[in-house]
C-alpha positions in Angstrom: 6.0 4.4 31.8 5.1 0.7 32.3 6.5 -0.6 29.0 9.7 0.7 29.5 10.2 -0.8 33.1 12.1 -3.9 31.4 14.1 -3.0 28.3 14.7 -6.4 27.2 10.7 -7.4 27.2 10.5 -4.2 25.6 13.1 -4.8 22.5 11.1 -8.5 22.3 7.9 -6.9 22.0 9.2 -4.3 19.1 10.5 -8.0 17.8 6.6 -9.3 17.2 5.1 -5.9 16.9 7.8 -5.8 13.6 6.3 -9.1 12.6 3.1 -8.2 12.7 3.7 -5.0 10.2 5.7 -8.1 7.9 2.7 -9.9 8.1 0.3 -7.5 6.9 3.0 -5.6 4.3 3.8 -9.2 3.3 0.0 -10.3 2.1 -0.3 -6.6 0.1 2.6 -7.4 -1.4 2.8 -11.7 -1.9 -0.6 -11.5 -4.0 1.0 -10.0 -7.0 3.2 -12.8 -8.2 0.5 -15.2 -7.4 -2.5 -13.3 -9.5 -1.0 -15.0 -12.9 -1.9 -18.5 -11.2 -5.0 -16.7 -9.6 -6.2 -16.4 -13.1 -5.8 -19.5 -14.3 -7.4 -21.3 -12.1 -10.5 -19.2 -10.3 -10.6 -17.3 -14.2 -10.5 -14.1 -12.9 -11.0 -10.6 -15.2 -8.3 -7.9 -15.1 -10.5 -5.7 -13.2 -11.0 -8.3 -10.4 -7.3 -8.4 -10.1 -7.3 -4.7 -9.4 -10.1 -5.7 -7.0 -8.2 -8.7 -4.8 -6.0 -6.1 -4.1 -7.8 -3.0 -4.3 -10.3 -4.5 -2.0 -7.7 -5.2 0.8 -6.4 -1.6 0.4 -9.3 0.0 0.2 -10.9 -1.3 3.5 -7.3 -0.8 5.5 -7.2 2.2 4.5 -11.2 3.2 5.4 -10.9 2.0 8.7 -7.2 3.3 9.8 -8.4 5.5 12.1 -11.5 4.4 13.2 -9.4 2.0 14.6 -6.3 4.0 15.4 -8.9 5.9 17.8 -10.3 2.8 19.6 -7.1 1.0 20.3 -6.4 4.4 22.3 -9.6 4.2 24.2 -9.6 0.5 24.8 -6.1 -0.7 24.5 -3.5 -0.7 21.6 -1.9 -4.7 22.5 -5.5 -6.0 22.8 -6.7 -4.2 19.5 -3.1 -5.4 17.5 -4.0 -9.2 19.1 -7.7 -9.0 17.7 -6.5 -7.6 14.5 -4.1 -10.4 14.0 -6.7 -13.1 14.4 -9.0 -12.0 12.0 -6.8 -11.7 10.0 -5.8 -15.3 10.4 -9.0 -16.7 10.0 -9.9 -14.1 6.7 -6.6 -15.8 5.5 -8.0 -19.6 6.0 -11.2 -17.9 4.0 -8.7 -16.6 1.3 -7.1 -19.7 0.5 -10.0 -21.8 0.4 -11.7 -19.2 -2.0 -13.8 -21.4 -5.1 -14.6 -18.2 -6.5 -13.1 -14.8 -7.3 -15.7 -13.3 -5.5 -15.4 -14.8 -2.7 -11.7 -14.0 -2.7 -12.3 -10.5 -2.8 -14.4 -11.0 0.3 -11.9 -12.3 2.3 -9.6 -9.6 1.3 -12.0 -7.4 2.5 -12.1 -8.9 5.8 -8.4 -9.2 5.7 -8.1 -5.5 5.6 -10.8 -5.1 8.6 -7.6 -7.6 10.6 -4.7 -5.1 9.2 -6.3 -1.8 9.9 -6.5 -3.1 13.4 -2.9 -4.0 13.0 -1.2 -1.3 11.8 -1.9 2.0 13.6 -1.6 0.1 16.4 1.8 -1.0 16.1 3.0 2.2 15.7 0.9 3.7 18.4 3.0 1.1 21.1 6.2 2.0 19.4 5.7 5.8 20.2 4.0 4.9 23.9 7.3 3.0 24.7 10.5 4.1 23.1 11.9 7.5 23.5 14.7 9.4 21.8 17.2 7.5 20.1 16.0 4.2 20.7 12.8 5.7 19.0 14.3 6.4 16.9 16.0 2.8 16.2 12.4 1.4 16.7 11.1 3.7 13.8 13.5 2.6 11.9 13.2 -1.1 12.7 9.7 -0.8 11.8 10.7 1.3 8.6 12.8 -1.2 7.4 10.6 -4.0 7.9 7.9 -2.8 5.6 10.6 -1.5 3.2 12.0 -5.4 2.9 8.8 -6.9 3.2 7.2 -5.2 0.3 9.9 -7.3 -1.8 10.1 -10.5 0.5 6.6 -10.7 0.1 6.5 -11.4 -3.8 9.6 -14.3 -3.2 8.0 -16.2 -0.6 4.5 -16.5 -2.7 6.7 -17.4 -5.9 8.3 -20.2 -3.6 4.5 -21.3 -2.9 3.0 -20.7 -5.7 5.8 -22.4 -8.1 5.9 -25.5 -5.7 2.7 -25.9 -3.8 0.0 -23.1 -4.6 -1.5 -19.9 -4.8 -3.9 -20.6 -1.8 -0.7 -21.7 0.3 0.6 -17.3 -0.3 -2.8 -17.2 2.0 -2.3 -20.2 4.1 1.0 -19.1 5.2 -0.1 -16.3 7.4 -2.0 -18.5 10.4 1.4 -19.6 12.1 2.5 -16.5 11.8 -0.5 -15.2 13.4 -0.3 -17.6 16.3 3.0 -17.1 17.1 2.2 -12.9 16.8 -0.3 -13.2 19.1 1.8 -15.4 21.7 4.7 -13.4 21.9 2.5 -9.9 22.0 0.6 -11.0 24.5 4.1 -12.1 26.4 6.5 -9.2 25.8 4.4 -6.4 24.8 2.9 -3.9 28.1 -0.8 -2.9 27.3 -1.2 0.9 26.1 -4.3 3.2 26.1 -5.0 7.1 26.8 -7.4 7.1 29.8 -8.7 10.2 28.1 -10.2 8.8 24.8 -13.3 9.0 24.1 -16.3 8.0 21.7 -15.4 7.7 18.2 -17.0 9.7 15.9 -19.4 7.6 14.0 -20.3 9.7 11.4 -16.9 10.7 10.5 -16.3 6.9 10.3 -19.1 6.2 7.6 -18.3 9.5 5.8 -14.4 8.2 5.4 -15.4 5.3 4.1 -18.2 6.3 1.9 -15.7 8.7 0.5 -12.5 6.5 -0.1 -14.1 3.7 -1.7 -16.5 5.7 -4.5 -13.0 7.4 -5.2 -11.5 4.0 -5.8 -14.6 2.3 -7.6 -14.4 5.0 -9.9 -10.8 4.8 -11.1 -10.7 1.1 -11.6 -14.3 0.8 -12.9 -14.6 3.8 -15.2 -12.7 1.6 -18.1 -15.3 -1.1 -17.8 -18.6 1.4 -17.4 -17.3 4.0 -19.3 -16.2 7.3 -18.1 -19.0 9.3 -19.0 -21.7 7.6 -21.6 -22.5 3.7 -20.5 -19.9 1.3 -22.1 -21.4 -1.2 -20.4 -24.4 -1.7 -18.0 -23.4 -2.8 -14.2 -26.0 -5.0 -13.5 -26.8 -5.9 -9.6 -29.0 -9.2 -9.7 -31.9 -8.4 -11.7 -31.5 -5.2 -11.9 -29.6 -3.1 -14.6 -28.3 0.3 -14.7 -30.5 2.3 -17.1 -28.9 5.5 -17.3 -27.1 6.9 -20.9 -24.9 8.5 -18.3 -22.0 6.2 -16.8 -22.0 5.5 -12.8 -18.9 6.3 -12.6 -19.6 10.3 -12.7 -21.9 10.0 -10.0 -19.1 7.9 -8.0 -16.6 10.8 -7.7 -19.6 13.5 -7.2 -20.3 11.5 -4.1 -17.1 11.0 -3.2 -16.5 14.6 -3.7 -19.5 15.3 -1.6 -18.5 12.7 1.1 -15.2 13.9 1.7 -16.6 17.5 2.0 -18.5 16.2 4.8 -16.2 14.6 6.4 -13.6 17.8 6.8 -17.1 20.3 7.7 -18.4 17.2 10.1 -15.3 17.0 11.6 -13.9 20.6 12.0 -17.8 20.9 13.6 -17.0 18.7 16.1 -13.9 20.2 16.6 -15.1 23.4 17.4 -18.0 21.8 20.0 -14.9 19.9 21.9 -15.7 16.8 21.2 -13.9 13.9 19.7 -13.1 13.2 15.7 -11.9 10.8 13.7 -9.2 12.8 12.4 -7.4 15.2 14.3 -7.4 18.1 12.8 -5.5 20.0 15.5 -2.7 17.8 14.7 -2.6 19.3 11.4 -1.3 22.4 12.5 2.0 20.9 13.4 4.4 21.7 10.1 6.1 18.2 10.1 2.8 16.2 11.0 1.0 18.5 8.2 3.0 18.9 5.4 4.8 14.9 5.7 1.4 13.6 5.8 0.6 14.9 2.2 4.3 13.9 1.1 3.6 10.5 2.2 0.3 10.0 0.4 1.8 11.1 -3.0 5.2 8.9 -2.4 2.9 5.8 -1.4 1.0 6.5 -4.8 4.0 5.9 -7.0 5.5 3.6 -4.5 3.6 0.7 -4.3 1.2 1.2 -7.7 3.9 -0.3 -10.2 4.1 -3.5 -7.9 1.1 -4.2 -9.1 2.2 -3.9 -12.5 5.7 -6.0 -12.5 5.2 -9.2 -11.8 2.6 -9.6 -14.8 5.2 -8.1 -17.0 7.5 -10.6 -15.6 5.4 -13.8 -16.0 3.7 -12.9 -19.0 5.6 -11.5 -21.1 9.5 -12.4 -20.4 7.9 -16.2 -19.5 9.0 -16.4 -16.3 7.5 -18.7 -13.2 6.3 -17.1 -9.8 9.3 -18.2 -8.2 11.7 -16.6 -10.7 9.9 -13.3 -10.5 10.6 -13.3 -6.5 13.8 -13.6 -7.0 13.9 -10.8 -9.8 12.0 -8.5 -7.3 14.4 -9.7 -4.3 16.3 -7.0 -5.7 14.1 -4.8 -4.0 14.5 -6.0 -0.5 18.3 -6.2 -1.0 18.3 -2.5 -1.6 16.0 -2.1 1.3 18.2 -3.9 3.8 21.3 -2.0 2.8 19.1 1.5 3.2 18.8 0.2 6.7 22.4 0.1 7.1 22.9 3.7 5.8 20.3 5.3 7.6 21.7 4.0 10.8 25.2 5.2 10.0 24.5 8.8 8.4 21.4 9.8 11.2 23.1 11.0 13.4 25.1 13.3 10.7 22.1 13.7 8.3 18.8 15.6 9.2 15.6 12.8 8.8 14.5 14.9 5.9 17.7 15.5 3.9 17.5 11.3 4.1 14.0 10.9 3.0 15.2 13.5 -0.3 18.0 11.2 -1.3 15.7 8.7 -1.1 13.0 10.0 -3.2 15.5 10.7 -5.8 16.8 7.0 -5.6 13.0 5.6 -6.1 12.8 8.0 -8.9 15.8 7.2 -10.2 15.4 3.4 -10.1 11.3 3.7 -11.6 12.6 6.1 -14.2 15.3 3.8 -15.3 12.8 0.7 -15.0 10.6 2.4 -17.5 13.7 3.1 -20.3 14.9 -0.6 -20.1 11.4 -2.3 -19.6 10.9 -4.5 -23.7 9.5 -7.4 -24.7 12.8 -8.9 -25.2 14.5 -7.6 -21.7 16.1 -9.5 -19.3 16.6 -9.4 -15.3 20.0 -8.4 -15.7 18.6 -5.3 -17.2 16.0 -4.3 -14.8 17.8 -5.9 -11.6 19.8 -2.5 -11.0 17.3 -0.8 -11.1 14.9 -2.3 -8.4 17.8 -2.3 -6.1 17.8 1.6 -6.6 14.7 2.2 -6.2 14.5 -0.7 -2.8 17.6 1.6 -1.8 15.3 4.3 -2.1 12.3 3.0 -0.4 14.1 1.8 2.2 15.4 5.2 3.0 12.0 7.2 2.5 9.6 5.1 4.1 11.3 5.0 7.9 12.7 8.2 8.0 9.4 10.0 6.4 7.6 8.2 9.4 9.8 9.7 12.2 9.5 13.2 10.4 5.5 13.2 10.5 5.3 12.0 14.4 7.8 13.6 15.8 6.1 16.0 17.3 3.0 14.5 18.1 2.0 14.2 21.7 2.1 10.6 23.1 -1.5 10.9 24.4 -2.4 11.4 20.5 0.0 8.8 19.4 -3.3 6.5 18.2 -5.0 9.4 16.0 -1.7 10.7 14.6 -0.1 7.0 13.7 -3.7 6.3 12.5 -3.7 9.8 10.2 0.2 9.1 9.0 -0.7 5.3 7.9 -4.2 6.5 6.5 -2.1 9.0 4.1 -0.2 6.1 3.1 -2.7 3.4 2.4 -4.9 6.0 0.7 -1.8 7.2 -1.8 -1.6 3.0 -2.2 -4.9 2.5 -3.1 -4.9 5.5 -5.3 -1.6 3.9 -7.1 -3.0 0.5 -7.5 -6.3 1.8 -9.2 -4.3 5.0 -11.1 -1.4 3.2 -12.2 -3.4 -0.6 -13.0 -6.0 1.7 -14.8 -2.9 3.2 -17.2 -1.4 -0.4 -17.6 -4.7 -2.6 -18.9 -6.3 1.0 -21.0 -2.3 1.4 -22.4 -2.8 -2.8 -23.4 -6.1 -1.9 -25.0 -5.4 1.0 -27.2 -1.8 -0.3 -28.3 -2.9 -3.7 -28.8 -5.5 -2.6 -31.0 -3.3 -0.5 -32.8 -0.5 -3.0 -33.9 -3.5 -5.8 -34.5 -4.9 -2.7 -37.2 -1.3 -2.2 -38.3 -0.9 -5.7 -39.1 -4.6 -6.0 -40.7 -6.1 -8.3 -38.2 -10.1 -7.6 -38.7 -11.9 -5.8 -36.1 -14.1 -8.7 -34.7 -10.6 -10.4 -34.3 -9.2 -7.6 -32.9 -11.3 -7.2 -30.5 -11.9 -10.6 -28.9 -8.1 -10.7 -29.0 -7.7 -7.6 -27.0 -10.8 -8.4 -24.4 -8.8 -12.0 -24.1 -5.4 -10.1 -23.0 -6.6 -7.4 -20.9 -9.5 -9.2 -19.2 -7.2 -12.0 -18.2 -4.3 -9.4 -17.2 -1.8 -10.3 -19.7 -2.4 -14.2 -18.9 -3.6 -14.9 -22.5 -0.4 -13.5 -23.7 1.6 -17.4 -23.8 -1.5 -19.0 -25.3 -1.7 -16.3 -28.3 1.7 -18.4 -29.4 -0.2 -21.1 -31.3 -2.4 -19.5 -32.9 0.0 -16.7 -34.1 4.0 -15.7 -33.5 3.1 -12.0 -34.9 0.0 -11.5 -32.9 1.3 -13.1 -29.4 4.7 -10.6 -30.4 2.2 -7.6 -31.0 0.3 -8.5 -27.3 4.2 -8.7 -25.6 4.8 -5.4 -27.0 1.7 -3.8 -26.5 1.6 -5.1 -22.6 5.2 -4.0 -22.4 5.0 -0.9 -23.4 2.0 -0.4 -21.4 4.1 -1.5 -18.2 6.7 1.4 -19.2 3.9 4.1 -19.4 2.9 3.0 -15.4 6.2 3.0 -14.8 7.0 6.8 -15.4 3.4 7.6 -14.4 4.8 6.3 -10.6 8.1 7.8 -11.2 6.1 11.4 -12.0 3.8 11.0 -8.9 7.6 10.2 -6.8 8.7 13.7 -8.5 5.3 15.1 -7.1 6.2 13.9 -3.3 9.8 14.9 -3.3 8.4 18.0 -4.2 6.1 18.0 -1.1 9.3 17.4 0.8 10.8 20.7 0.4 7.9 21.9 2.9 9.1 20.0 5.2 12.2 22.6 6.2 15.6 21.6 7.2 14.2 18.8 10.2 15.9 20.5 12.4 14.3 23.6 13.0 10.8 22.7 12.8 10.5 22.8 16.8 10.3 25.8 18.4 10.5 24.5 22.0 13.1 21.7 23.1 12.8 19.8 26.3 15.3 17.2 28.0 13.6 13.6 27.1 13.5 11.4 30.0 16.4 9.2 28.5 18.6 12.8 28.5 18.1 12.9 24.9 17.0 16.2 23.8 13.7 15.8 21.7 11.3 18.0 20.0 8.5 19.7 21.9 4.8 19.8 19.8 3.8 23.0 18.9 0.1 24.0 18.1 
C-alpha cells in the first residue's frame, strides 16, 4: 500500500489529518462560550443561537456521505485539502459577519468545508494504518476530538475575553494553511478505483430529511407545535394556516427519510451505487455501534450548548473563565487517552466504551444535582472531568468497534455512515436539549414572576427578554430588580439541570445500545493474519 511505504511520512500525515479533526471539532465547540458576546453585539434571539450552531451541524451532517462517497471516487487527500479551504475562507465570512443572518450563512458554508473534512480523515486513517498501529491512529484521532470539544470553549474564552468573538472565527485560517501544507507534504493520495456515481437522489432525500427534522425541534417553540403561535413570514409573504408548520416539517421529514431507505435499498437491489451502504449494515459491530453512537452523540454534545450560558449568565463569569471551567473536560479527556492505551490490550474495545458511558453518565448526572444559582466551579469541576474521562474513553474506542470490520475498499461510505450517526445524534442534542433549556426558562420564569405577583404584561416582556436573548438579559434584570434578576437565575438554572439529566437519560439510552454490541471479541467469524502479523478481524456479510 503506497501510504505505508514510509512510516515516518505516514505518522506526520496522521499528525495534520489530527489537526484537521481539531480544527473542525474546535469551531463546533469554541462558538458556545462566545454566543453570550454574540448576542450582545449582532442582538441575536435564542433561537438564532440554536441556529449558529444548529446550522453548522445540520449541513455536516447532510452532506457526510455525499462526500464520504466522492472522496472515494476522486481522492480522499484532495477532498480533505478542498474541505479545509472552504472552510478557511467561510471562517474569514464568519468573523466579518454584520448580521446574525449572515453568520448563520457562513456556518452553513462552514459545515459544507467540515463534511468534506471529516469522513475523509478517517477514510485515510483506515487506507493506511493496519492492526495495532490502527489502532493507535484511532485512538489518536479519538482523543483529539475528545480534548478538542473542551479546548475549543478555552481558546474562544481567551479571544473573546481579550480581543473578540470574530477572532473564535478568525483563528482557524492559519490553521487551515498550515493543514493544507503539511497534507499535501506527508499524507499519500487514497481513492477506490471502483467508486462510482453518487447517488443523487439519495443525496437530496438525506438532506431534505435531516434538516425538516431539525427545523422542527428548534422552531416548534417559536411557531407553535400544533395551532400557529406565531406566523413565519418569508418576505412578503405570511403563513396563513391555523395549523403550525412545524407538523408538516416532521411529516415531510417522515416522508423523506422513507424515501431515502426504499430509494436506496432499490438501488441496492439494481447493483448500483448508494449513498448509504446498506450492505454494511449487516455487519453486527458496524450495525448495532452505528445506532449506539447516534444516541451517545445526542446526550454528548447537546448540554455543551447549554453550559457556558449557565456559566456566564448566571454565576457572572467572563468567556475566558468559563474555558477554563470546561478545561476540566479536556483534562479528563487526555487522561482517558492514557488509560485506553494502557488497559487495550487487556480490555475488549467494547467493555472500554461501557465504562465510559457510565463515566459520562455519571459526570452529567452529577452536573444536574449540583447545578444552582448560587454554585461554584469547585462544585461542578469534578464532575466535567468525569464525564471528559468518559468521553474520552467512548468516543475512540466506539469508533474502532463500528469499522472494524469494514472492508478498506468501503472505508469512504462506512467512515462517512459512522460520522453521519454521530453528527446526526449532535444535531438532534443541540435542538432536543436547547429546546428543554429556553421552554424550561419560559414556563419557570413565568411561574416565580406569578408567584411573586409581577403582572402578566410584565411578566411576559420579562420572560421574552431572557429567553430570546439566551439568558443574556439575566445581569441587566439587576437594576431594575434583585428578586426578579434572582427569580430569572433560578428559573435559567434550573432549566440547565432539566437538560442536563435529559443528556444523561439519552447516555443511559446508548449504553443500553451497547449491550448489542457482544463481548468485541467474538463478533468475527473469520480471522486472517494482517499484513503487519497482527491478527485482525475478517468482515462478514
Amino acid at each position: 500500500m503506497p501510504g505505508m511505504t514510509n512510516p515516518r511520512a505516514r505518522w506526520f500525515g496522521l499528525v495534520f489529518i489530527s489537526i484537521a479533526v481539531a480544527l473542525i471539532i474546535v469551531d463546533s465547540t469554541i462558538v458556545n462560550v462566545a454566543i453570550p458576546s454574540i448576542v450582545k453585539d449582532l442582538g441575536i434571539t435564542s433561537t438564532q443561537v440554536q441556529w449558529v450552531q444548529e446550522s453548522y451541524t445540520l449541513v455536516f451532517a447532510a452532506l457526510l456521505l455525499v462526500f464520504g462517497s466522492l472522496a472515494d471516487r476522486y481522492g480522499r487527500r484532495r477532498m480533505l485539502v478542498i474541505g479545509v479551504m472552504i472552510f478557511a475562507l467561510a471562517s474569514v465570512l464568519a468573523a466579518f459577519a454584520p448580521t446574525g443572518d449572515l453568520l448563520i450563512a457562513s456556518r452553513v458554508v462552514q459545515g459544507v468545508g467540515g463534511a468534506m473534512v471529516l469522513p475523509t480523515t478517517l477514510s485515510l486513517i483506515n487506507a493506511t494504518f493496519r492492526g495495532r498501529e490502527r489502532g493507535i491512529a484511532f485512538a489518536v484521532w479519538g482523543s483529539t476530538i475528545g480534548g478538542m470539544v473542551a479546548v475549543g470553549p478555552l481558546l474562544g474564552g481567551w479571544l473573546t475575553t481579550y480581543y473578540s468573538w470574530r477572532w473564535a472565527f478568525g483563528i482557524n485560517v492559519p490553521f487551515g494553511i498550515l493543514i493544507v501544507v503539511g497534507t499535501l507534504a506527508f499524507v499519500v493520495e487514497s481513492k477506490d478505483p471502483d467508486a462510482r456515481r453518487v447517488d443523487v437522489v439519495g443525496a437530496i432525500l438525506s438532506v431534505v430529511a435531516s434538516a425538516s427534522l431539525v427545523f422542527g425541534l428548534i422552531e416548534g417553540r417559536s411557531y407553535g407545535w400544533w395551532t400557529v403561535a406565531t406566523a413565519p413570514v418569508i418576505g412578503g409573504w405570511t403563513w396563513p394556516y391555523s395549523i403550525s408548520p412545524i407538523p408538516f416539517a416532521f411529516a415531510i421529514a417522515l416522508l423523506a427519510g422513507a424515501l431515502y431507505v426504499w430509494w436506496g435499498l432499490r438501488r441496492q437491489k439494481r447493483g448500483e451505487p448508494t449513498l448509504l451502504a446498506f450492505s454494511l449494515f449487516r455487519i453486527p459491530s458496524f450495525r448495532n455501534g452505528n445506532i449506539a453512537a447516534m444516541i451517545v452523540s445526542l446526550g454528548e454534545f447537546g448540554i455543551v450548548l447549554s453550559l457556558p450560558l449557565w456559566l456566564q449568565n448566571v454565576l457572572g463569569y467572563d468567556a475566558l473563565q468559563t474555558g477554563f471551567v470546561l478545561l476540566a473536560l479536556a483534562i479528563g479527556s487526555f487522561v482517558a487517552s492514557g488509560f485506553a492505551g494502557a488497559f487495550g490490550h487487556r480490555v475488549s474495545p467494547v467493555t472500554i466504551v461501557r465504562v465510559g458511558l457510565v463515566a459520562e453518565i455519571i459526570g452529567v448526572a452529577g452536573l444536574g444535582v449540583t447545578i444552582s444559582a448560587t454554585a461554584s466551579w469547585l462544585t461542578i469541576v469534578p464532575f466535567l472531568f468525569v464525564y471528559g474521562f468518559g468521553v474520552g474513553l467512548a468516543t475512540a474506542q466506539l469508533t474502532g468497534v463500528v469499522l472494524r470490520d469494514v472492508p478498506v475498499e468501503r472505508s469512504g461510505q462506512g467512515s462517512g455512515t459512522s460520522s453521519t450517526s454521530r453528527q446526526i445524534g449532535s444535531a438532534l442534542g443541540i435542538a432536543i436539549l436547547g429546546t428543554i433549556l429556553f421552554t424550561s426558562t419560559s414556563s419557570l420564569l413565568d411561574a416565580r414572576l406569578s408567584d411573586d405577583g409581577v403582572p402578566s404584561s410584565a411578566r411576559t416582556s420579562i420572560v421574552n427578554a431572557v429567553v430570546d436573548s439566551a439568558g443574556s438579559a439575566i445581569p441587566a434584570l439587576e437594576a431594575q430588580s434583585a428578586t426578579i434578576a434572582n427569580d430569572a437565575r433560578t428559573a435559567f438554572s434550573d432549566a440547565t439541570r432539566f437538560a442536563a439529566f435529559s443528556a444523561a437519560g439519552f447516555l443511559v439510552l446508548g449504553f443500553l445500545a451497547t449491550l448489542r454490541l457482544g463481548s468485541g471479541s467474538a463478533e468475527a467469524a473469520v480471522r486472517r493474519p494482517d499484513e503487519a502479523g497482527v491478527v485482525e478481524a475478517e468482515p462478514r456479510s
